[in-house]
N, CA, C and O atoms as CSV, one atom per row, in Angstrom:
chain,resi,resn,atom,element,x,y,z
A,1,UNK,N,N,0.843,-1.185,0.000
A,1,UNK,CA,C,0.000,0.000,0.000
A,1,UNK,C,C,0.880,1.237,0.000
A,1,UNK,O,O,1.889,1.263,0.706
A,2,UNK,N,N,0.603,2.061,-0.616
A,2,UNK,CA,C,1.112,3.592,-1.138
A,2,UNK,C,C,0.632,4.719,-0.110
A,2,UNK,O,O,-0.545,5.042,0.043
A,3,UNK,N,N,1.726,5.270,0.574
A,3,UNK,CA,C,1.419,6.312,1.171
A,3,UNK,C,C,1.092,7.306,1.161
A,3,UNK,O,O,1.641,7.668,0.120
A,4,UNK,N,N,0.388,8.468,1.645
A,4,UNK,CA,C,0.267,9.704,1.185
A,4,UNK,C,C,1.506,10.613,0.243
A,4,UNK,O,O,1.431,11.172,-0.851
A,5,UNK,N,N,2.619,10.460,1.211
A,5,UNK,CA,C,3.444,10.563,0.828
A,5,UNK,C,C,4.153,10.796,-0.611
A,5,UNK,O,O,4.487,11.784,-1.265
A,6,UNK,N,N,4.218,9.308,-0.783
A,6,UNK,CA,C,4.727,8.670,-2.094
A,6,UNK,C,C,3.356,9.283,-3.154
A,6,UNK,O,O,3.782,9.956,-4.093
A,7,UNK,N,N,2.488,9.198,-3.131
A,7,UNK,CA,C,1.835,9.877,-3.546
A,7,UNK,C,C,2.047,10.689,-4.332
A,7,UNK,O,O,2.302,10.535,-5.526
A,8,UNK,N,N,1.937,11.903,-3.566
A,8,UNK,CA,C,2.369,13.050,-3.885
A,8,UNK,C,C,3.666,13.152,-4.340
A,8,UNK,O,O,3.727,14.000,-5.231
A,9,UNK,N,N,4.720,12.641,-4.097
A,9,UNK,CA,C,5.969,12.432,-4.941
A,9,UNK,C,C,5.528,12.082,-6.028
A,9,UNK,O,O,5.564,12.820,-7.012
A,10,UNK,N,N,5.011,10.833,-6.037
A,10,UNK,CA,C,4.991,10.504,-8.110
A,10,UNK,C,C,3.942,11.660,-8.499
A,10,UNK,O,O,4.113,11.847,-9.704
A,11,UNK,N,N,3.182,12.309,-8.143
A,11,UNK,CA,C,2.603,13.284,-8.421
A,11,UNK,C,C,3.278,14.121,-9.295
A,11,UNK,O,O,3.274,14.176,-10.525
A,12,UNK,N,N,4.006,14.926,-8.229
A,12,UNK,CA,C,5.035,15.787,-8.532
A,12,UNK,C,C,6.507,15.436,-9.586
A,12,UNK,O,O,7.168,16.232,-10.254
A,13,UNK,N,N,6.654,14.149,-9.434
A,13,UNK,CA,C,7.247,13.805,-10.553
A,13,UNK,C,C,6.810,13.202,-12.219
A,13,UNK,O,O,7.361,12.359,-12.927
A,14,UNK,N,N,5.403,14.177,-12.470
A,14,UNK,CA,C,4.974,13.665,-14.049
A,14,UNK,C,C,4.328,12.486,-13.995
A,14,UNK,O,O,4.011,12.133,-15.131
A,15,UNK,N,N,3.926,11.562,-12.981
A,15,UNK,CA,C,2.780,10.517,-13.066
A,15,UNK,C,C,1.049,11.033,-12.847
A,15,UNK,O,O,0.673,11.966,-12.138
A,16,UNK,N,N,0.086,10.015,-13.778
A,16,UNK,CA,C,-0.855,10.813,-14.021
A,16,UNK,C,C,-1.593,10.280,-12.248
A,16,UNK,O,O,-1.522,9.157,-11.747
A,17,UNK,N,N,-2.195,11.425,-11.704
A,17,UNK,CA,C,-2.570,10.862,-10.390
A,17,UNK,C,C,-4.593,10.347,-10.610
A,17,UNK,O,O,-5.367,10.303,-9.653
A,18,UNK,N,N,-4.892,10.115,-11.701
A,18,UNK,CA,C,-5.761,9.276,-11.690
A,18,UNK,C,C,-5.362,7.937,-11.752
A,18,UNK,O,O,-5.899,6.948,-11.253
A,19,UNK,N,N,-4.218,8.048,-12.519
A,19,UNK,CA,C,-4.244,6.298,-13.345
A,19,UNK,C,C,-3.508,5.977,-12.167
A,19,UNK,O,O,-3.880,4.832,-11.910
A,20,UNK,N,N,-2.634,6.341,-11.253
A,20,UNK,CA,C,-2.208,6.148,-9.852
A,20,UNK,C,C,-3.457,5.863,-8.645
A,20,UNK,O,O,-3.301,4.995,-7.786
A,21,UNK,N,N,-4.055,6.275,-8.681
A,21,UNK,CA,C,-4.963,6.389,-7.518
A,21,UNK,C,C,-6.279,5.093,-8.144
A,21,UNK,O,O,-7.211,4.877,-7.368
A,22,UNK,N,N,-6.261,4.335,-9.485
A,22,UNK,CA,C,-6.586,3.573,-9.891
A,22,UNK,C,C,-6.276,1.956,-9.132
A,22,UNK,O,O,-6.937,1.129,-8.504
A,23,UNK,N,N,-4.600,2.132,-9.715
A,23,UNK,CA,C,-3.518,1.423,-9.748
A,23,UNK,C,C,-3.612,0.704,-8.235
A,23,UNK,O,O,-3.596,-0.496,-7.961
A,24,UNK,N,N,-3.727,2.013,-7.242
A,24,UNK,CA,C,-3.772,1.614,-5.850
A,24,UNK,C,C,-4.778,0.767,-5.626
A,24,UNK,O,O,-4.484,-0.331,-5.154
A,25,UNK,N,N,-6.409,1.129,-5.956
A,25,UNK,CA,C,-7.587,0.711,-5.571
A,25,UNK,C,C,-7.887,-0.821,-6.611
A,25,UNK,O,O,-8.676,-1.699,-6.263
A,26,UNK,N,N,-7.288,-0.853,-7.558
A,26,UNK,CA,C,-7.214,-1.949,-7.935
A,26,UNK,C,C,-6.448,-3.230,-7.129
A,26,UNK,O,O,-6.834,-4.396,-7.208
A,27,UNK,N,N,-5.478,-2.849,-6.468
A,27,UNK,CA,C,-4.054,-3.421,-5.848
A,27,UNK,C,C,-4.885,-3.797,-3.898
A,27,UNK,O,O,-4.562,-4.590,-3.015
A,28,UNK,N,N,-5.626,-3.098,-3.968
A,28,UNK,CA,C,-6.268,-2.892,-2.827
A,28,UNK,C,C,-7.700,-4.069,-3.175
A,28,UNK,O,O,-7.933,-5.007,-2.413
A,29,UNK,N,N,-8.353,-3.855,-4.158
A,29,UNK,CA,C,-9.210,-4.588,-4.251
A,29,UNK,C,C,-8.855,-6.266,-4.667
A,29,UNK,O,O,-9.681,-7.179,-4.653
A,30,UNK,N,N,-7.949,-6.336,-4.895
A,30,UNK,CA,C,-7.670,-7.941,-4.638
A,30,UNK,C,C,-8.551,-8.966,-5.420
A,30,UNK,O,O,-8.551,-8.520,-6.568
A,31,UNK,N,N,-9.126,-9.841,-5.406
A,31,UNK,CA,C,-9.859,-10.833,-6.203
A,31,UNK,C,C,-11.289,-10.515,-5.943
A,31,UNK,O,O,-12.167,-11.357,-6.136
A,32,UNK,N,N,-11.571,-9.159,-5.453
A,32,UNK,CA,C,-13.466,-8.996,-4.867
A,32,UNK,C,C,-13.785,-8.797,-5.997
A,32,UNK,O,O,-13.511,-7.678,-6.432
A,33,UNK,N,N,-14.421,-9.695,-6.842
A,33,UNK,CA,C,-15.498,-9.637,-8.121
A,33,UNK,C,C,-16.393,-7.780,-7.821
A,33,UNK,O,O,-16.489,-6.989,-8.760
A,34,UNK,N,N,-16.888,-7.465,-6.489
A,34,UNK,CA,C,-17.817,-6.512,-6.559
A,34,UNK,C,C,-16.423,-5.027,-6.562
A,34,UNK,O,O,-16.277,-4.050,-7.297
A,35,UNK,N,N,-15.933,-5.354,-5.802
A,35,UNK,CA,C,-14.774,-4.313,-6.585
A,35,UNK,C,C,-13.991,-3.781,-8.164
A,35,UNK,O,O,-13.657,-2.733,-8.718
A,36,UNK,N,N,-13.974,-5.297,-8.418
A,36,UNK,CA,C,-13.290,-5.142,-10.094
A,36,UNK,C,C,-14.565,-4.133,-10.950
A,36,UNK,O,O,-14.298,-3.205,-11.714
A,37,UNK,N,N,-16.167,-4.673,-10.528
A,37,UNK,CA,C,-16.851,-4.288,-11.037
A,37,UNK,C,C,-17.283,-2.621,-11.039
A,37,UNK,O,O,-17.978,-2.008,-11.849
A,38,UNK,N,N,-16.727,-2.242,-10.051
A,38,UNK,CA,C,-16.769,-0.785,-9.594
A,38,UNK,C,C,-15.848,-0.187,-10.435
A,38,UNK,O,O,-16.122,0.666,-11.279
A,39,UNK,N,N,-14.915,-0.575,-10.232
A,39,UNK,CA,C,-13.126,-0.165,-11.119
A,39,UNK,C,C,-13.418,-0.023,-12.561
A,39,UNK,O,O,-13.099,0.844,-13.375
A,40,UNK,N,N,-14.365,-1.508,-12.689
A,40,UNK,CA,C,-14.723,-1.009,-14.719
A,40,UNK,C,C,-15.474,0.082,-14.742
A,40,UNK,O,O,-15.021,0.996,-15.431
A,41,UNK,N,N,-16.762,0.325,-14.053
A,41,UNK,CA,C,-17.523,0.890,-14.050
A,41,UNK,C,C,-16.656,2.342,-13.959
A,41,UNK,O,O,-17.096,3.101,-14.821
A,42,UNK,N,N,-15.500,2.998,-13.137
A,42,UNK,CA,C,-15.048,3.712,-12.869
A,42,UNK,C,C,-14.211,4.202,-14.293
A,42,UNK,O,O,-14.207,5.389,-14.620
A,43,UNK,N,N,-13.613,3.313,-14.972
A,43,UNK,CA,C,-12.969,3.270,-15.903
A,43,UNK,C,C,-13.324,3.739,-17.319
A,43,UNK,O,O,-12.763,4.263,-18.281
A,44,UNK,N,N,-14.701,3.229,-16.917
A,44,UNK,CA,C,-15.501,3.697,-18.204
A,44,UNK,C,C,-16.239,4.696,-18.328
A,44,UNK,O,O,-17.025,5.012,-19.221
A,45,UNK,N,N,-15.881,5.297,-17.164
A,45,UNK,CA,C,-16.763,6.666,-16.766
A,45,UNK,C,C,-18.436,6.662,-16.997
A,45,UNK,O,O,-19.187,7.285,-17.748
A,46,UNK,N,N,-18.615,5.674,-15.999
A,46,UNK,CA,C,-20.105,5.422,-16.007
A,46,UNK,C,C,-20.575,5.702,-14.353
A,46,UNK,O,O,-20.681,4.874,-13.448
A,47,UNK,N,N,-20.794,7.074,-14.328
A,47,UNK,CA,C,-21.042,7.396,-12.805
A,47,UNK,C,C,-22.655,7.238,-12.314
A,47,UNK,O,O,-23.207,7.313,-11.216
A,48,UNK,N,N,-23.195,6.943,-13.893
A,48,UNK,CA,C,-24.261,6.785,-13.018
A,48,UNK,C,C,-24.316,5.801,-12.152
A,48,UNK,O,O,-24.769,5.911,-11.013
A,49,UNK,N,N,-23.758,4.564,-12.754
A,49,UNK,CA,C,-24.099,3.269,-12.465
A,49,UNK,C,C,-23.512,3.109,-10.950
A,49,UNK,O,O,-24.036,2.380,-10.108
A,50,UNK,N,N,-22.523,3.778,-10.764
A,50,UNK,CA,C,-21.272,4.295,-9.472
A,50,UNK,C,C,-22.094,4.651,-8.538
A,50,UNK,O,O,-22.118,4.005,-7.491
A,51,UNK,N,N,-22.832,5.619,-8.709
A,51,UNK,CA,C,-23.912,6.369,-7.855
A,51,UNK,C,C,-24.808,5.990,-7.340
A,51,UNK,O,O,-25.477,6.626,-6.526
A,52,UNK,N,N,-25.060,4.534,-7.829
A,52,UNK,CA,C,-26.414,3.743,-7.931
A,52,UNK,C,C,-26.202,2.548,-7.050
A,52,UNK,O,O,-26.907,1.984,-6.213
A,53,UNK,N,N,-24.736,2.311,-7.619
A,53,UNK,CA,C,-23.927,1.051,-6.661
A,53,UNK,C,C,-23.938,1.815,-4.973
A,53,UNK,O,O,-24.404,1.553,-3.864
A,54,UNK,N,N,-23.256,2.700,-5.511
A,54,UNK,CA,C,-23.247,3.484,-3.715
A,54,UNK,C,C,-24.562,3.588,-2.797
A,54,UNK,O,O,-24.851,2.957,-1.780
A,55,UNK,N,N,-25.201,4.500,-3.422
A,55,UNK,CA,C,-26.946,4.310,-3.320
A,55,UNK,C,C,-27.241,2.665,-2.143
A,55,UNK,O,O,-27.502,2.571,-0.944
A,56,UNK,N,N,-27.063,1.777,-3.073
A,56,UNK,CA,C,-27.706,0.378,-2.969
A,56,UNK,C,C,-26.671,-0.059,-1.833
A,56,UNK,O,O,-27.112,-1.021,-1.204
A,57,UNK,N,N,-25.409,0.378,-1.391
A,57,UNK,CA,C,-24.388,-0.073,-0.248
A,57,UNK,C,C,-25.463,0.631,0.987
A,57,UNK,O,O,-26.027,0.188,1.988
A,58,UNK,N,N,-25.399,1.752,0.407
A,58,UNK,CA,C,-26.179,2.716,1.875
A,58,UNK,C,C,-27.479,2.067,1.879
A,58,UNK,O,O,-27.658,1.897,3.085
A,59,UNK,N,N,-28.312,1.683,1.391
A,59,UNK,CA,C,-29.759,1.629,1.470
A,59,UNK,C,C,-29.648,0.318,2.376
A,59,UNK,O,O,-30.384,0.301,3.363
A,60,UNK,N,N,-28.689,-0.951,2.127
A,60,UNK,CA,C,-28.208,-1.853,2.718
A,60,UNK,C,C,-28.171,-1.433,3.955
A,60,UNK,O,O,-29.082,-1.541,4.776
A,61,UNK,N,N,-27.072,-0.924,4.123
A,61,UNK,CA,C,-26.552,-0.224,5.447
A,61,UNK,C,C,-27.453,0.610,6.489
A,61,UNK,O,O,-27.134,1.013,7.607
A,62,UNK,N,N,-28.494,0.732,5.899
A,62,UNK,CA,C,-29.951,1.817,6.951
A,62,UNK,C,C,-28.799,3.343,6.916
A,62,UNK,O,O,-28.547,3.967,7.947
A,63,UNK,N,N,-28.143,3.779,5.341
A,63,UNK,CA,C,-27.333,4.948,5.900
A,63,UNK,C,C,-27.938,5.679,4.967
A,63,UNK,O,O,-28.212,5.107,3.912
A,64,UNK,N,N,-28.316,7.210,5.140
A,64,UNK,CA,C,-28.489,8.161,4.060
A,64,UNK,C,C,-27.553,8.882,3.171
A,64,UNK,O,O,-26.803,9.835,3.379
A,65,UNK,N,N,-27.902,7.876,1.698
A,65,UNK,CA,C,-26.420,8.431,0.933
A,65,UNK,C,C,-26.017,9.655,0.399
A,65,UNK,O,O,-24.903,10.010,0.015
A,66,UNK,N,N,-27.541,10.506,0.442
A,66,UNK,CA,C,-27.348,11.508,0.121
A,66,UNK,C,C,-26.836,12.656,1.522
A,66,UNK,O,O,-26.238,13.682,1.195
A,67,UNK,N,N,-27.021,12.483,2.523
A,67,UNK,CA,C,-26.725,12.732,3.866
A,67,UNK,C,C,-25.106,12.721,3.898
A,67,UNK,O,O,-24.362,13.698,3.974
A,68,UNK,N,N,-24.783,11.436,3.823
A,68,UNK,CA,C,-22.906,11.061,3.741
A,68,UNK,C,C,-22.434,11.785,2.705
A,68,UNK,O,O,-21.464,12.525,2.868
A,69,UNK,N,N,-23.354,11.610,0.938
A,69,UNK,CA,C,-22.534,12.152,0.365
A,69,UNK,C,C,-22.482,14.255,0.461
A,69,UNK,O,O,-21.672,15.041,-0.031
A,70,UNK,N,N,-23.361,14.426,1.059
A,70,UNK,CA,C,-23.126,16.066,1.677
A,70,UNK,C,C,-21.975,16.349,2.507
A,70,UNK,O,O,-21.267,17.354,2.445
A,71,UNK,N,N,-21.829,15.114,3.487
A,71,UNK,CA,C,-20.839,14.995,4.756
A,71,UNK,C,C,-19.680,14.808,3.842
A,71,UNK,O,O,-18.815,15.454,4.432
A,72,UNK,N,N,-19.174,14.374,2.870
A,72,UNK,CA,C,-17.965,14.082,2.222
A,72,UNK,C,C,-17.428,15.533,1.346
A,72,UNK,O,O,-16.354,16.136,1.365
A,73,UNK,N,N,-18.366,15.700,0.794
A,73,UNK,CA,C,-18.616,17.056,0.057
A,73,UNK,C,C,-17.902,18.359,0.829
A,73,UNK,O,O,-17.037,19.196,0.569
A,74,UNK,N,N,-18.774,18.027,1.915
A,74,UNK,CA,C,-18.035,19.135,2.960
A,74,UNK,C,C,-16.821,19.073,3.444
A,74,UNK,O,O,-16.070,20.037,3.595
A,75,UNK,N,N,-16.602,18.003,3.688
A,75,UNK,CA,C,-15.072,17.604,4.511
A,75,UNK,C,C,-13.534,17.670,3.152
A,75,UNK,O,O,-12.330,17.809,3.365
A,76,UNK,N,N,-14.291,17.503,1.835
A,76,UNK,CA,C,-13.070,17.789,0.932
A,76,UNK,C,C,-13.425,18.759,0.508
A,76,UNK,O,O,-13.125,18.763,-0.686
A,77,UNK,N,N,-14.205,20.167,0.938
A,77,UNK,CA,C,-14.176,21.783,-0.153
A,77,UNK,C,C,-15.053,21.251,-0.973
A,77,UNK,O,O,-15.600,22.212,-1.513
A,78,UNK,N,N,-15.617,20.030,-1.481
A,78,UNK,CA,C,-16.309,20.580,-3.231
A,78,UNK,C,C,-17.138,20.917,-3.069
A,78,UNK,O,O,-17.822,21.347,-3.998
């Protein structure tokens, strides 16, 4: 696993920090079929389907996704 750190070094040294921050979550996701499926989905820039997956984790979870995703929103500036 890749540190903040290192990160930001290959950052700063001319690596693209999507296809990095990919690289990781792929490396991280390991053999989980429901992960790979996120990653394509991510890949192919299909956010609806992303949004929908998330959606269906929270609705699971008794969590409000639109609630969290405000709480995330806020906590990174966008």
């Amino acid at each position: 696993m890749m540190n903040p750190l290192q990160l930001i070094g290959m950052i700063k040294n001319g690596g693209n920090p999507q296809q990095m921050v990919m690289n990781m979550l792929q490396n991280m996701g390991g053999n989980n079929p429901m992960m790979a499926n996120v990653l394509n989905m991510a890949q192919s820039g299909n956010t609806k389907q992303i949004e929908q997956f998330a959606r269906n984790i929270c609705k699971e979870r008794g969590v409000s996704f639109d609630d969290e995703f405000a709480k995330f929103r806020r906590q990174t500036g966008l």
